[in-house]
N, CA, C and O atoms as a GROMACS GRO file, in nm:
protein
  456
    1UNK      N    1   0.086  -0.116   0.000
    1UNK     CA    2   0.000   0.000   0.000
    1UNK      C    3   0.090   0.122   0.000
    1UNK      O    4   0.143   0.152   0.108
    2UNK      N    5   0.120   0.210  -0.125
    2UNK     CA    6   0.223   0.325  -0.114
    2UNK      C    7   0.142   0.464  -0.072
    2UNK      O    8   0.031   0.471  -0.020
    3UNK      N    9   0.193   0.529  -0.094
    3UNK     CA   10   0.090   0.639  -0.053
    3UNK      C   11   0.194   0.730   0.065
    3UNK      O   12   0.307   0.714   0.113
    4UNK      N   13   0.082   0.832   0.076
    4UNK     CA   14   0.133   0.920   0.198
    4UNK      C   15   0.111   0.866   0.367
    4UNK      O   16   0.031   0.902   0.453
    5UNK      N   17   0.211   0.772   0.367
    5UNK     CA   18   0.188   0.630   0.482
    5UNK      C   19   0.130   0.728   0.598
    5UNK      O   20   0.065   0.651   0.668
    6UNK      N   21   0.119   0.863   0.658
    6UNK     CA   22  -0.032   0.845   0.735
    6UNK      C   23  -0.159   0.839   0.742
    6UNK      O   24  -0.235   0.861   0.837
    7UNK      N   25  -0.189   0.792   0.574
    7UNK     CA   26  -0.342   0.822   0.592
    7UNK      C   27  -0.390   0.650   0.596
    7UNK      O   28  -0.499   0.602   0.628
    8UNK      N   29  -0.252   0.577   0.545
    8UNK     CA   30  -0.301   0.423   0.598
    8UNK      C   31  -0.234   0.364   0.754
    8UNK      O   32  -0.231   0.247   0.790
    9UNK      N   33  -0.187   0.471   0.822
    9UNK     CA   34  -0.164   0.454   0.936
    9UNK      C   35  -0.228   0.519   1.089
    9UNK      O   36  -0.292   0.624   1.092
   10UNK      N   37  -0.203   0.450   1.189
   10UNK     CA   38  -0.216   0.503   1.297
   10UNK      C   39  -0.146   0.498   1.427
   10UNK      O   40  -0.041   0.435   1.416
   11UNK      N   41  -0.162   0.533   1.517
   11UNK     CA   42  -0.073   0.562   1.675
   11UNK      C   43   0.057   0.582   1.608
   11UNK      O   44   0.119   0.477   1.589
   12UNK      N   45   0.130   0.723   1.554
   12UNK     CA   46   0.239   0.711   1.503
   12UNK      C   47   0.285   0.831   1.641
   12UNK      O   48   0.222   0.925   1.689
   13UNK      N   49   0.436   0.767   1.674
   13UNK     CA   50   0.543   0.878   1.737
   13UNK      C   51   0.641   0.822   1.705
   13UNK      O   52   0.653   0.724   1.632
   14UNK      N   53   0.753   0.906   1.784
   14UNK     CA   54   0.888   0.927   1.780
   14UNK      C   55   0.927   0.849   1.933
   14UNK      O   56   0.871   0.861   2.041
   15UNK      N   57   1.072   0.747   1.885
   15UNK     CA   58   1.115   0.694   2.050
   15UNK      C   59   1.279   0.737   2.013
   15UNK      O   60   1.317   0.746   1.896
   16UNK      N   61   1.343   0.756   2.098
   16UNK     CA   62   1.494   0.766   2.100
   16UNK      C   63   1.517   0.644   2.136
   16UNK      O   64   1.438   0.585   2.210
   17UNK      N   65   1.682   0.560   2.069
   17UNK     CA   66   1.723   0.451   2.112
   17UNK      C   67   1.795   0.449   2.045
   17UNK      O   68   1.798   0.470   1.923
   18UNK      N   69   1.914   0.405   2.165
   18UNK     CA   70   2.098   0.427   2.108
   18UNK      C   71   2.126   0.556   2.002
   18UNK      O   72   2.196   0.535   1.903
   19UNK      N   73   2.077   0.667   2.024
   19UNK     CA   74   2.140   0.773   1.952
   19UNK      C   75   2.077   0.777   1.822
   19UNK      O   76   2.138   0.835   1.732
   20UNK      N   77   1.942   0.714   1.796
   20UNK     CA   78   1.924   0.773   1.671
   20UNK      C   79   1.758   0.768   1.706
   20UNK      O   80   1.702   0.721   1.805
   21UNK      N   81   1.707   0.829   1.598
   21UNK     CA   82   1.544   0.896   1.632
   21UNK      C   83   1.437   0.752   1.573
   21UNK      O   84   1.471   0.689   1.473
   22UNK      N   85   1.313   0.716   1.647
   22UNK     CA   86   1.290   0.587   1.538
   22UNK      C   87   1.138   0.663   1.503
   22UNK      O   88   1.092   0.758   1.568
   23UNK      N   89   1.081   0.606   1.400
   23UNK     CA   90   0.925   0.655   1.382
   23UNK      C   91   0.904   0.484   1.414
   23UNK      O   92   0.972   0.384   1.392
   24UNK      N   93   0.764   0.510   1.482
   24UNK     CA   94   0.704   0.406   1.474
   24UNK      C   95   0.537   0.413   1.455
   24UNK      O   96   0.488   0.526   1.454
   25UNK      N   97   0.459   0.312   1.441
   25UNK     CA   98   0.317   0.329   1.448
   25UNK      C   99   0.244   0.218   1.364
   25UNK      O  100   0.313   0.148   1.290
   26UNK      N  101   0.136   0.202   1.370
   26UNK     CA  102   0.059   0.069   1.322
   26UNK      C  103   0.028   0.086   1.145
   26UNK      O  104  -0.054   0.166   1.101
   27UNK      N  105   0.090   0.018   1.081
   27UNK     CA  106  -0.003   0.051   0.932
   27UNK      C  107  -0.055  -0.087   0.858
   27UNK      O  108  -0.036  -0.207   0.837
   28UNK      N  109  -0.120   0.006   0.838
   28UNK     CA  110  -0.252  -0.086   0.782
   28UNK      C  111  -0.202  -0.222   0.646
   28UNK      O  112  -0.209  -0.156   0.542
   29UNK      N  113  -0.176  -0.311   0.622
   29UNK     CA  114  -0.144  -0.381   0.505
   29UNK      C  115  -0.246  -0.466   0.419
   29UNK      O  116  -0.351  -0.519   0.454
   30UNK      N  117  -0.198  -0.463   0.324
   30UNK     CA  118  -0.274  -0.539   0.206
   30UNK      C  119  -0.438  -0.588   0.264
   30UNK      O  120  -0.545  -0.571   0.206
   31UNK      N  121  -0.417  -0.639   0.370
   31UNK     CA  122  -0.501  -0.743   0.397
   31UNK      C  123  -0.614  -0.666   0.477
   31UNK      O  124  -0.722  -0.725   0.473
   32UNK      N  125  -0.615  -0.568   0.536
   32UNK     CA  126  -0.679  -0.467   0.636
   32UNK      C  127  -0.623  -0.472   0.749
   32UNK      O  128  -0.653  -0.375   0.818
   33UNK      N  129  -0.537  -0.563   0.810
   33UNK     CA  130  -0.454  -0.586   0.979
   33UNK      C  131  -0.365  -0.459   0.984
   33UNK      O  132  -0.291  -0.402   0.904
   34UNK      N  133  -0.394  -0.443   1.082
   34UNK     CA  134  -0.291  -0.318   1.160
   34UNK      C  135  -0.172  -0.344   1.218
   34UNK      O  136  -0.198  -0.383   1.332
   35UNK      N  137  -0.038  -0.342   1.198
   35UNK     CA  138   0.068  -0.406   1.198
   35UNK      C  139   0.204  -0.312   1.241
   35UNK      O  140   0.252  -0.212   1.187
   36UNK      N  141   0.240  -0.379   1.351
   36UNK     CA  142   0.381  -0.252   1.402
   36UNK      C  143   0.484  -0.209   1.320
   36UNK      O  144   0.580  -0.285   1.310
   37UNK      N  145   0.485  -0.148   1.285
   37UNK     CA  146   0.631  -0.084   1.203
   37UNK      C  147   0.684   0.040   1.257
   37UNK      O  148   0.630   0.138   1.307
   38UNK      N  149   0.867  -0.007   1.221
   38UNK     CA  150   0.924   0.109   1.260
   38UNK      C  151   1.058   0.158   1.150
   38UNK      O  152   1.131   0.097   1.072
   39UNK      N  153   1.047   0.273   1.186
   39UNK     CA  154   1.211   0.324   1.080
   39UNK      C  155   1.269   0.406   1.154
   39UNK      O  156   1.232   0.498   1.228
   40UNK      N  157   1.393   0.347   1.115
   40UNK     CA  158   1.512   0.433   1.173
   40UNK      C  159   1.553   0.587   1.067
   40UNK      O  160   1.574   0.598   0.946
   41UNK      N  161   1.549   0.705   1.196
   41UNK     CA  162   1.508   0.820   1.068
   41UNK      C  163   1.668   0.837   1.064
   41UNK      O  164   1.709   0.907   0.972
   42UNK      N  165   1.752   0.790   1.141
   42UNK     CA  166   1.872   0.852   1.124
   42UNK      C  167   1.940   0.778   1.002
   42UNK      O  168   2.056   0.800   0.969
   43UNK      N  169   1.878   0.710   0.955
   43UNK     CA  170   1.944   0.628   0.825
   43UNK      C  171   1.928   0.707   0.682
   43UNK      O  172   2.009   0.717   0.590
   44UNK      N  173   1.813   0.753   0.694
   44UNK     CA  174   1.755   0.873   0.572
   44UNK      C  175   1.761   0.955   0.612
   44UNK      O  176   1.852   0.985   0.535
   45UNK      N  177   1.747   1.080   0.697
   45UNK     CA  178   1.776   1.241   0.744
   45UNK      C  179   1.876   1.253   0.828
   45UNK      O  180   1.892   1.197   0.937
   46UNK      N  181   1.963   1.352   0.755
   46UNK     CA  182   2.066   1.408   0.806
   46UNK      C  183   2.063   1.578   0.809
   46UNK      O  184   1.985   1.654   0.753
   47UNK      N  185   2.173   1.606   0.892
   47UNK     CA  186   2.135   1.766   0.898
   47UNK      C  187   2.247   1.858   0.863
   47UNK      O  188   2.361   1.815   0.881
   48UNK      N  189   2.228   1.995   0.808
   48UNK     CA  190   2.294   2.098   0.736
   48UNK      C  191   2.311   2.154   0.821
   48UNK      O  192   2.273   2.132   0.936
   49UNK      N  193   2.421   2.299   0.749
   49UNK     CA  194   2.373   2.466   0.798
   49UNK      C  195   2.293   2.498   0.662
   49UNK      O  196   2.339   2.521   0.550
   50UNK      N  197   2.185   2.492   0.695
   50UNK     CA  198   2.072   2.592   0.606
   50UNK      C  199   1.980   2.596   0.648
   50UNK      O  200   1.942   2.540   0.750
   51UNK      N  201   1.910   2.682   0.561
   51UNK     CA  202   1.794   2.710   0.600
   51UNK      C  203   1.677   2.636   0.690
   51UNK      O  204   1.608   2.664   0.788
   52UNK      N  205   1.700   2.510   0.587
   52UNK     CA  206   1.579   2.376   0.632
   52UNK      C  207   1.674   2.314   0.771
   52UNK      O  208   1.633   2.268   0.878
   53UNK      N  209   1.763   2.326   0.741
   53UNK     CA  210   1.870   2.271   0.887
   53UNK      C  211   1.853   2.043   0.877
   53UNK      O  212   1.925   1.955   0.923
   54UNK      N  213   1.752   2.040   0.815
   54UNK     CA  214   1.714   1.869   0.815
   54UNK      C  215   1.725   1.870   0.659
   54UNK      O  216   1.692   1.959   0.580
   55UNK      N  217   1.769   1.771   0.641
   55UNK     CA  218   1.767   1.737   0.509
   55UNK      C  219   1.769   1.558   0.471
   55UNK      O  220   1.839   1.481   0.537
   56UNK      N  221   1.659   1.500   0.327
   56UNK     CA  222   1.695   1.384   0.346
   56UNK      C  223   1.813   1.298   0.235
   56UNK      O  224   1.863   1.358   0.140
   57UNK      N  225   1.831   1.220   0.252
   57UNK     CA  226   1.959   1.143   0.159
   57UNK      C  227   2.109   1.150   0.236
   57UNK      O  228   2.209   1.113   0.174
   58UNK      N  229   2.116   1.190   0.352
   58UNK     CA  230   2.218   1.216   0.443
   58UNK      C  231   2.170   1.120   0.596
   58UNK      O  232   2.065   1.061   0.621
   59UNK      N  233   2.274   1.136   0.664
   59UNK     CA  234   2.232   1.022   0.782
   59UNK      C  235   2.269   1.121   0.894
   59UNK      O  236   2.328   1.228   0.879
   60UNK      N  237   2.216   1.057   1.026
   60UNK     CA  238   2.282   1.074   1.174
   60UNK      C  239   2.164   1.208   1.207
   60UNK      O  240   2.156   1.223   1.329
   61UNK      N  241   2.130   1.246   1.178
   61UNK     CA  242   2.064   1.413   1.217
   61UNK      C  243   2.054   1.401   1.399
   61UNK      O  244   2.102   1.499   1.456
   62UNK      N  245   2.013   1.320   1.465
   62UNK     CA  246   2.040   1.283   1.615
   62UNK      C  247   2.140   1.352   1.651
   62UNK      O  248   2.140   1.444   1.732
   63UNK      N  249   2.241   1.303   1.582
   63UNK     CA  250   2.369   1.344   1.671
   63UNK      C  251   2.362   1.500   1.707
   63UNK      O  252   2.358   1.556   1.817
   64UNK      N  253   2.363   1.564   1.546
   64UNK     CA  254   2.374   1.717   1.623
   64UNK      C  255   2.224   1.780   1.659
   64UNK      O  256   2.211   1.901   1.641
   65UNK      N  257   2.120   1.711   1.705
   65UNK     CA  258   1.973   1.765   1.739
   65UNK      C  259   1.923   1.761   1.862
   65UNK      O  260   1.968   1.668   1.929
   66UNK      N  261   1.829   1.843   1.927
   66UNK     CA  262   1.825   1.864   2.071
   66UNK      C  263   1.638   1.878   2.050
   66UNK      O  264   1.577   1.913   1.950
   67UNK      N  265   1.598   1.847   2.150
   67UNK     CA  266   1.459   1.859   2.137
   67UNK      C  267   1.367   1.827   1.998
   67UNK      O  268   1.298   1.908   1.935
   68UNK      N  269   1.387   1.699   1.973
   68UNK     CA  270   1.330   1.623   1.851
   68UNK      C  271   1.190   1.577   1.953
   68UNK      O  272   1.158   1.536   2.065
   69UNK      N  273   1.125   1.629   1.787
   69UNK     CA  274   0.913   1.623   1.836
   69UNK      C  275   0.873   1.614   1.668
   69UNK      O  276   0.892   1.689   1.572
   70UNK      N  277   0.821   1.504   1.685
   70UNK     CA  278   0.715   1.469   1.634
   70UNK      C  279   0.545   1.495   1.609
   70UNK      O  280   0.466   1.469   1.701
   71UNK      N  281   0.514   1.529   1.523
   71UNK     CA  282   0.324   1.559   1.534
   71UNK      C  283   0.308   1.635   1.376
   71UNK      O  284   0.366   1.693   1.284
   72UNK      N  285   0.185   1.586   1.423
   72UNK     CA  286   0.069   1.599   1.273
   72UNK      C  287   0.022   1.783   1.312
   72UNK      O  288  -0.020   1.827   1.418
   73UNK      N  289   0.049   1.858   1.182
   73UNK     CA  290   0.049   1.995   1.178
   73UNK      C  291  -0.072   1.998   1.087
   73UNK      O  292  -0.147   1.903   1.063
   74UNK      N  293  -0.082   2.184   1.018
   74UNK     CA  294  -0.169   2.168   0.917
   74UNK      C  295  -0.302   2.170   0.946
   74UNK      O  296  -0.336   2.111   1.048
   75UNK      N  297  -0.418   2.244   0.857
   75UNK     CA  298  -0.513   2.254   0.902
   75UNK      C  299  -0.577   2.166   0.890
   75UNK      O  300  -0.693   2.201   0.913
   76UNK      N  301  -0.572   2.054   0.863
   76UNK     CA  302  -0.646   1.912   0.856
   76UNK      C  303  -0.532   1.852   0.973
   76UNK      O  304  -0.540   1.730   0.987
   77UNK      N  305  -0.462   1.897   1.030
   77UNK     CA  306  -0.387   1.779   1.135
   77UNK      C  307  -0.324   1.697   1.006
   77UNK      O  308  -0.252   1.633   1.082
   78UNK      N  309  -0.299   1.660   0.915
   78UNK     CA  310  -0.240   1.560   0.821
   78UNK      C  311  -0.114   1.559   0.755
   78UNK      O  312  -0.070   1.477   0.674
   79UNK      N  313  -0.060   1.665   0.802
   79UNK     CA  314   0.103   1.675   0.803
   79UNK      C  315   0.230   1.604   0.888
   79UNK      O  316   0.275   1.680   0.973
   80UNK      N  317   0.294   1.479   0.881
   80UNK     CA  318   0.334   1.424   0.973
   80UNK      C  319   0.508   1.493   0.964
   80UNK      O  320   0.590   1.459   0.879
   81UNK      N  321   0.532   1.593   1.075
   81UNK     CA  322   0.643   1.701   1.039
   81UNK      C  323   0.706   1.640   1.157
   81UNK      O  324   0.631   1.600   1.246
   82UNK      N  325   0.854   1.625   1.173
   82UNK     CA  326   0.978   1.580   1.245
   82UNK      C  327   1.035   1.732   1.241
   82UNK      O  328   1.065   1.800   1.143
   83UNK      N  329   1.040   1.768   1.398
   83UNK     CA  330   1.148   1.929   1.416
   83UNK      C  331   1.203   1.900   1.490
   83UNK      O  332   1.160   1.825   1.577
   84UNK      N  333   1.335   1.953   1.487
   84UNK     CA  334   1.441   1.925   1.580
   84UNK      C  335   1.504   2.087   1.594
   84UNK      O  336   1.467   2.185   1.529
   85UNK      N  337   1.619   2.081   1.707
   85UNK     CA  338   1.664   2.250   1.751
   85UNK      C  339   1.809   2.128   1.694
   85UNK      O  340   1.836   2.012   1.725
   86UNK      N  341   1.892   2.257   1.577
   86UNK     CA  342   2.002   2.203   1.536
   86UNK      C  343   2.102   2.286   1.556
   86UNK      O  344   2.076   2.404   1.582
   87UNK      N  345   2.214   2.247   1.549
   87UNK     CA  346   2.354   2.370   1.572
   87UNK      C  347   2.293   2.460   1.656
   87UNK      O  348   2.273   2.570   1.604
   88UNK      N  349   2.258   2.448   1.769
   88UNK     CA  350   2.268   2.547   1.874
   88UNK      C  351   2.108   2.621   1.871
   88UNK      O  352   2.046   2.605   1.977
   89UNK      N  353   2.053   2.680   1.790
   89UNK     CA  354   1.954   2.743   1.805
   89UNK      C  355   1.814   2.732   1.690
   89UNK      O  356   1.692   2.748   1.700
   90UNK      N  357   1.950   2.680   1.537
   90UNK     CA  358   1.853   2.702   1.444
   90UNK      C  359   1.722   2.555   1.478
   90UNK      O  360   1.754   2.446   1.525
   91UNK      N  361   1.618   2.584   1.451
   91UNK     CA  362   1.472   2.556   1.431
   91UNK      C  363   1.468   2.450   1.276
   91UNK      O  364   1.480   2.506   1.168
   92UNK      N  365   1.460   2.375   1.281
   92UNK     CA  366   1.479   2.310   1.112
   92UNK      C  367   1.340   2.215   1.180
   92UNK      O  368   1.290   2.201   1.292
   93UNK      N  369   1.311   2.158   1.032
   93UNK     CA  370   1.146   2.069   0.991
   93UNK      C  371   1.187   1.990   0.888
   93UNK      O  372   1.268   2.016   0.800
   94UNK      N  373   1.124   1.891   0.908
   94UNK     CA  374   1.070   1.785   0.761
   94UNK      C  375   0.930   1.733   0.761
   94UNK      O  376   0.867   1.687   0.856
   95UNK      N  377   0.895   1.748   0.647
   95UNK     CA  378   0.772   1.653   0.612
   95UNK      C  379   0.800   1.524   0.596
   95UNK      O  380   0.884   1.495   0.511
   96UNK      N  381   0.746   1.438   0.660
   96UNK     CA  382   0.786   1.298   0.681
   96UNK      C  383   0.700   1.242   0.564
   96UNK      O  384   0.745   1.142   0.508
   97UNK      N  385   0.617   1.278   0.531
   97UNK     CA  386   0.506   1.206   0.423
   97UNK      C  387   0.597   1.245   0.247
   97UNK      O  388   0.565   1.179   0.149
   98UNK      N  389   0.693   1.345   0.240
   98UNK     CA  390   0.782   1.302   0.149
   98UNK      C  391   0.839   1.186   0.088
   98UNK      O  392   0.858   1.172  -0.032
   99UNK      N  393   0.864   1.107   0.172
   99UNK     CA  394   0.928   1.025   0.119
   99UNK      C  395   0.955   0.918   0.180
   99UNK      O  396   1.034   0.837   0.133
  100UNK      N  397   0.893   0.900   0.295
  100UNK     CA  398   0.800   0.776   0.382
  100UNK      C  399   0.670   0.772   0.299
  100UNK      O  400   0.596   0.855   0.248
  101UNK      N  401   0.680   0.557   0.313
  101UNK     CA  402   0.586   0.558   0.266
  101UNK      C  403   0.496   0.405   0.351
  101UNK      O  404   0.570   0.308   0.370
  102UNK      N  405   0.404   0.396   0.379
  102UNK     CA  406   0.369   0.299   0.385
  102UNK      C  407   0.337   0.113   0.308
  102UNK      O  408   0.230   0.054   0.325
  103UNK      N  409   0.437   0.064   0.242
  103UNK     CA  410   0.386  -0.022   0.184
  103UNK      C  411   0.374  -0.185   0.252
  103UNK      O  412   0.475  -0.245   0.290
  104UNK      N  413   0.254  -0.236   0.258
  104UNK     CA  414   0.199  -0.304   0.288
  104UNK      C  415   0.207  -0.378   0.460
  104UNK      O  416   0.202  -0.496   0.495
  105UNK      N  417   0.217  -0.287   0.517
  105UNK     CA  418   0.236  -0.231   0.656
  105UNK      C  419   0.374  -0.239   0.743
  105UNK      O  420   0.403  -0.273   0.858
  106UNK      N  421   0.464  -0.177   0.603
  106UNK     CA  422   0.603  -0.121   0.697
  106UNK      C  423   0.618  -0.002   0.613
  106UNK      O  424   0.578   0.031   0.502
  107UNK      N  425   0.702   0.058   0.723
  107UNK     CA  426   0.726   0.176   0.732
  107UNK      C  427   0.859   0.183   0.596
  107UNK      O  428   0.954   0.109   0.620
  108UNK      N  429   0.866   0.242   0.500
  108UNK     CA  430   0.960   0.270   0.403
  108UNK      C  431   1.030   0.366   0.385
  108UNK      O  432   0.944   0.455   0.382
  109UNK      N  433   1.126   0.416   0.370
  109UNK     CA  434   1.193   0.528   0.293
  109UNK      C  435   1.149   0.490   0.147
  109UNK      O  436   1.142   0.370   0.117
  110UNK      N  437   1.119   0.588   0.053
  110UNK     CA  438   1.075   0.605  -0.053
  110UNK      C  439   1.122   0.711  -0.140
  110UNK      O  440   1.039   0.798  -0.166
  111UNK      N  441   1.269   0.723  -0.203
  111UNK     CA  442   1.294   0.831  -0.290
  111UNK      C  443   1.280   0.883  -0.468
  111UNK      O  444   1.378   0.903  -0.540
  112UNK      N  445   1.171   0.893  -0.501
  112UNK     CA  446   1.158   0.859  -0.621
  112UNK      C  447   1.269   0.913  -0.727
  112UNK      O  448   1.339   1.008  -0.692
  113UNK      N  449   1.285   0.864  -0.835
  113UNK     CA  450   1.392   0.850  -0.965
  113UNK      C  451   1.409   1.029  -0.971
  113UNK      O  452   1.312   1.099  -0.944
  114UNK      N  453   1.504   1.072  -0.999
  114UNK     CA  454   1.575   1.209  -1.068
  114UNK      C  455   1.526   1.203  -1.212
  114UNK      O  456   1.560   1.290  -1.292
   0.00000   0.00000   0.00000
């Protein structure tokens, strides 16, 4: 099931363990069962000096991030956004529904072709 994996998912947060950030939460597969999945975000987002301060196709973003939060933004609540406080002060975001994807109830990195 590909898609923007929260609209076939549910109970999604963020846990810390051993130094890197995990998403986890139930998604839905092929079959209709609701099924645990998790991803490790430090494997796909890593972090800059810029603007966005998070960026994905890079690794570790944990290491240099302080107050990592998780939650659904947006005036429908349907934005599943990862912010972290990076290099000291800057404020950086990702949209997790980029390029996470739900298929057939695990959690994916998903980068489509250039």
């Amino acid at each position: 099931m590909a898609g923007d994996w929260q609209l076939s998912s549910k109970d999604a947060y963020i846990e810390p363990r051993g130094g890197h950030t995990i998403l986890k939460a139930l998604c839905r597969n092929e079959r209709g069962q609701w099924v645990h999945s998790e991803l490790d975000l430090d494997d796909h987002i890593g972090d800059e000096h810029s603007a966005q301060g998070l960026t994905w196709q890079k690794r570790g973003f944990t290491k240099n991030a302080h107050d990592i939060r998780f939650g659904f933004e947006g005036a429908g609540d349907d934005q599943p956004v990862l912010r972290a406080t990076v290099y000291g002060n800057s404020q950086a975001n990702i949209n997790t529904r980029e390029h996470i994807r739900n298929i057939n109830g695990h959690l994916e990195f998903d980068l489509p072709p250039l």
